[in-house]
C-alpha positions, 0 to 999 in steps of 0.5 A: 500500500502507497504513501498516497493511499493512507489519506491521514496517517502521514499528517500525524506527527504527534498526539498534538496534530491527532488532537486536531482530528474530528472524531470522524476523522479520528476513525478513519485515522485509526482505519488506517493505522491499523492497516500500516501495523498489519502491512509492516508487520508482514514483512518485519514481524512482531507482536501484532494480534495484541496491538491490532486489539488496542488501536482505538484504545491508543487512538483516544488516550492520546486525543483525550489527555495532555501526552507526554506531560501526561503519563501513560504507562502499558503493561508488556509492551505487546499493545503498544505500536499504534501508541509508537506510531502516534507519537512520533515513530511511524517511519523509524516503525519500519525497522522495528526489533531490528538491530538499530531499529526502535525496539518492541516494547516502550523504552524511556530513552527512547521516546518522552511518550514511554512514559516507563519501559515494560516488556514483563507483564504486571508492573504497570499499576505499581509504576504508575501509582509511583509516578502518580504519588511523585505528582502529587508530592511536587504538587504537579496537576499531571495525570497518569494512567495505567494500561493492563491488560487481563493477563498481566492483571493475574500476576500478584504485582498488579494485586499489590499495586491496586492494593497500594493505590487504592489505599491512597484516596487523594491519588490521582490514578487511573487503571484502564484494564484492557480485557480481551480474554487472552494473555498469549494463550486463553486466559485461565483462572477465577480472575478471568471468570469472574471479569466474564460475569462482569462483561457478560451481565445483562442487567449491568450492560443495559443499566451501564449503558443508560447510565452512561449516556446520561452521566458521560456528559456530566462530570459533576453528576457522575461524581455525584454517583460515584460519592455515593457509593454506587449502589445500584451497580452494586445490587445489579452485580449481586455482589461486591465489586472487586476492584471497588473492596480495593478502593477503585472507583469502577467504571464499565465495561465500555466498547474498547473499540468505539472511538465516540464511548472512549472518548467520552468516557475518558474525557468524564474520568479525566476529571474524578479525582483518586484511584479509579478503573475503566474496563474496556473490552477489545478483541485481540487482533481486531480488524484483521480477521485472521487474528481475530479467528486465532489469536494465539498463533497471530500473537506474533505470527512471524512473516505473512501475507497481509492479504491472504493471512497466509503464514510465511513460516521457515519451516527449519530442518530440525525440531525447535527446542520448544518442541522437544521439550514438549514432546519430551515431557509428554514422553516422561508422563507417560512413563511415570505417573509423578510427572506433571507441567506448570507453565505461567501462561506460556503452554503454546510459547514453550509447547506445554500444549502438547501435555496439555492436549493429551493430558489436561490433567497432568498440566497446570497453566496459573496465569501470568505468576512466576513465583506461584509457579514455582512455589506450585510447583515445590507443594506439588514436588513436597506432596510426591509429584514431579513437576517440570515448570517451565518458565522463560529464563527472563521471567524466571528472575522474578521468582528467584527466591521462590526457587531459594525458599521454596524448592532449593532450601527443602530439597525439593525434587522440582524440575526448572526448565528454562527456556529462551536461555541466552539471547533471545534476538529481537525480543531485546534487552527485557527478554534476554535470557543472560543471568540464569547461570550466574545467579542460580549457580550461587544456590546450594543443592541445585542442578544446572544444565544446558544442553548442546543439542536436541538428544542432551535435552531430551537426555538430561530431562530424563536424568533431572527426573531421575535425580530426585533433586531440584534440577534447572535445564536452560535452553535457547530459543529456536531450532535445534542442531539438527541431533536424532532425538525422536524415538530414541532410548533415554539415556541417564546422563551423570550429574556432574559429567561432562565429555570430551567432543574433541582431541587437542594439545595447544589449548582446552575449549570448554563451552557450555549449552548450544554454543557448542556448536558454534565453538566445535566449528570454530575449533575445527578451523583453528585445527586448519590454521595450525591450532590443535583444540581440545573441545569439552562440552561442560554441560553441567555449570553447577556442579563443574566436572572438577575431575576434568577440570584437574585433567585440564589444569595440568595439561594446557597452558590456555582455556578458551570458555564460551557460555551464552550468559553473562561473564559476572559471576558465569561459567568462565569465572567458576572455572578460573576460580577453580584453577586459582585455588588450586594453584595453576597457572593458566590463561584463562580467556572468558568469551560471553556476555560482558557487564552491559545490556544488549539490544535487539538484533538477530542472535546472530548479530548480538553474539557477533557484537558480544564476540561469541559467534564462530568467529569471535570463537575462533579468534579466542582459539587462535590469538597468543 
């Protein structure tokens, strides 16, 4: 689609030019800014069902309110291109994700309109009340406002924001909960429920409605209802209204996707003063009907065509990493009863459907709640089960003492597996998986693997289910080395134990996980220029194989170590550290992640920036 064809999206600039707009003109704009989202994201992916859902949202939160010196905080990020594209990004939108490009999600040091950066879900509430009590303290007339959608809302994050905030009467806060029945996958849970009986009641909506077309024009007798406690609204929910036990003032549902409703609402909510929450309903990937009909797989859907919805998918020659741990798991349930999966809303993202499918009842999603995840998880391991949760290595931080207090202090036979270990590519500098093994490897009595390649995965799954012990298996995201692993025997393999891949007298390669790979080519290049390279594969980073270490120590002068992680506190410096204490006299050349955070780009190109790609690798082997 030309330049010529979009009549006015290129004359918007700013939320000050949108703010010119008749509400007439308002709604083709947002026509059309969906349109742009769907076309570049064709061709440059992205998250798109989610944003596609909040376009009109975008739309009138930037007509209505005084952006940037009014704050809008969005929870994830995954809702937030339309608001990108208003505020100044339409062009750089283009190269979205790409290295150099804008990122994904919002960051303060890019635009004054991402107001606080979110690519984890729930923090939104609690940011915003923090910048809402700041303008209130400094005696500044801002507004802020927190968009969340219902996903997120089941993190405990955003329950102890709305517990916080709405103790604070005088604050002036509005929480706009964007609710589309979906996280990624389908939303679960009493949360998700009971927003349907809210959504779904016809009493309500009808008595809404009225009350609504009334009282949206008039402030002051809005805020009349409000002082009085909302008693009606109350009878006709039969019960008390959850976000009103917590002090919010509760207004909705109202059409996330009608641009004259959200205006006026927003317009009338502006002016209420303290904690306040407007449900909005939108459908996740609206206006596209291939999104709309399956809104999983259109979360982020990777290359289409935009007029066919067809899926451009590059179908690789070997199994992703994902699936082998899917279909792994399923293979373990089948052969021990004990064994169960818990995944934090990501069945689809990590392949627990496939458990999940054959067996719904062996397989727990809880919502976006990493550290009930885990804790879950320790009740279920505590009461003779053997879980396997599975949780994104980045939101694993977030339940970094769960896994201390819960699993490792008890002993606790809970299998942690985390995927998109390592840098995760486009996803960026929120996503990427680098502190894993440098922050676990300081707990006591846990396990922590990484395989190689698809066979160590499925091998060391079924050794971690052996062990009895709590056990942690990082993996990137992505497809595999292209290693036979369907079908084949389970083989335990020994804690603790690594193996020698390759022959060598010059210098000691020692990598961990897939980069491996990387490293055994850069190896066999070395051998061609004159370098004679002993590759072992760790495979444990805790606990080291201290046998060959010793072997190693007295055999070379130089180790080369390569780990897809942070260098502070990694791989490279347990083994150097080893060597120190022991009293040998080795050059020890460390290749990883060093103290800085990384961008998006394609893994390619950040291990290439990080110097840990085959030739960064191959460099190390080969410089005296």
């Amino acid at each position: 689609m030309t330049a010529e064809t979009y009549r006015l999206l290129h004359k918007i600039d700013s939320p000050q030019e949108l703010k010119k707009l008749s509400q007439e003109e308002l709604r083709a704009y947002c026509d059309e800014l969906r349109r742009y989202i769907i076309e570049e994201c064709s061709v440059n992916p992205g998250h798109l069902a989610s944003s596609l859902g909040a376009v009109e949202l975008a739309a009138a939160l930037h007509y209505v309110f005084n952006t940037p010196d009014d704050r809008i905080v969005w929870d994830v990020g995954h809702q937030t291109y339309a608001h990108k594209i208003i505020t100044g990004r339409r062009e750089a939108f283009r190269n979205k994700r790409r290295m150099g490009g804008i990122s994904g999600f919002p960051r303060m040091a890019e635009s004054p309109y991402d107001a606080f950066g979110g690519g984890h879900a729930s923090v939104s509430i609690s940011a915003a009340f923090g910048m809402a009590k700041a303008a209130e303290l400094r005696g500044e007339q801002r507004k802020v406002v927190a968009v969340i959608g219902d996903g997120s809302m089941t993190g405990g994050l955003a329950f102890e924001g709305l517990n916080n905030a709405g103790a604070s009467k005088t604050t002036d806060l509005l929480v706009i909960l964007n609710d589309n029945n979906m996280a990624i996958d389908q939303a679960t849970g009493a949360l998700k429920n009971y927003l349907l009986k809210i959504s779904t009641s016809v009493h309500y909506n009808r008595f809404k409605q009225r009350l609504w077309s009334i009282l949206s024009h008039t402030p002051r007798l809005l805020r009349l209802c409000q002082k009085t406690g909302n008693a009606v609204k109350l009878g006709l929910l039969n019960n008390s209204n959850l976000f009103e036990s917590l002090n919010f003032r509760y207004f909705g549902p109202v059409d996330g996707h009608s641009l004259p409703e959200l205006v006026r609402t927003l317009r009338a909510l502006r002016d209420i003063p303290g904690p306040k929450l407007l449900h909005v309903m939108t459908v996740k990937g609206k206006g596209y009907l291939p999104a709309e009909h399956d809104q999983p797989v259109w979360h982020a859907p990777g290359r289409f065509n935009p007029d066919t919805g067809e899926r451009i998918v590059a179908h690789g020659a070997t199994a992703r990493y994902q699936d082998v741990f899917g279909q792994t798991l399923l293979d373990l349930a089948r052969l021990d009863s004990r064994v169960v999966g818990v995944t934090p809303a990501m069945p689809s993202g990590c392949s627990m459907n496939i458990l999940m499918q054959a067996m719904p009842e062996r397989c727990f999603d809880v919502g976006i709640a990493e550290g009930h995840a885990v804790t879950f998880s320790a009740g279920l391991a505590a009461a003779g089960m053997v879980p396997f949760c599975n949780i994104y290595s980045s939101f694993m931080q977030r339940a970094y003492d769960n896994v201390i207090h819960d699993v490792a202090i008890q002993e606790l036979p809970v299998v942690l597996c985390l995927d998109r270990g390592g840098l995760v590519g486009e996803d960026g500098v929120t996503h990427h998986g680098v502190f894993d093994m440098a922050a676990f490897g300081a707990v006591p009595g846990l396990i922590i693997a990484a395989p190689m390649d698809e066979h160590e995965l499925r091998n060391l799954m079924y050794s971690a289910l052996q062990s009895g012990a709590p056990y942690m298996i990082r993996y990137p995201r992505g497809y595999g080395a292209g290693a036979t692993w369907r079908d084949e025997p389970f083989e335990t393999i020994p804690t603790g134990r690594s193996r020698l891949l390759r022959a060598g007298n010059d210098v000691a390669l020692l990598t961990i996980g897939t980069v491996g790979n990387a490293a055994a080519r850069a190896a066999e290049r070395a051998a061609a220029a004159g370098v004679s390279v002993a590759h072992y594969d760790l495979r444990f980073a805790k606990p080291l194989d201290e046998k060959l270490l010793e072997e190693v120590g007295h055999r070379f002068n130089r180790v080369v170590t390569v780990e897809d992680g942070c260098l502070r506190g990694g791989v490279g410096e347990a083994v150097t550290a080893f060597f120190n204490t022991r009293g040998l006299n080795i050059r020890v050349t460390t290749t990883g992640i060093g103290d800085k955070w990384v961008g998006h780009g394609t893994p390619d190109q950040l291990q290439a920036l990080c110097g840990y790609d085959e030739e960064g690798i191959f460099r190390a082997l080969t410089t005296e």
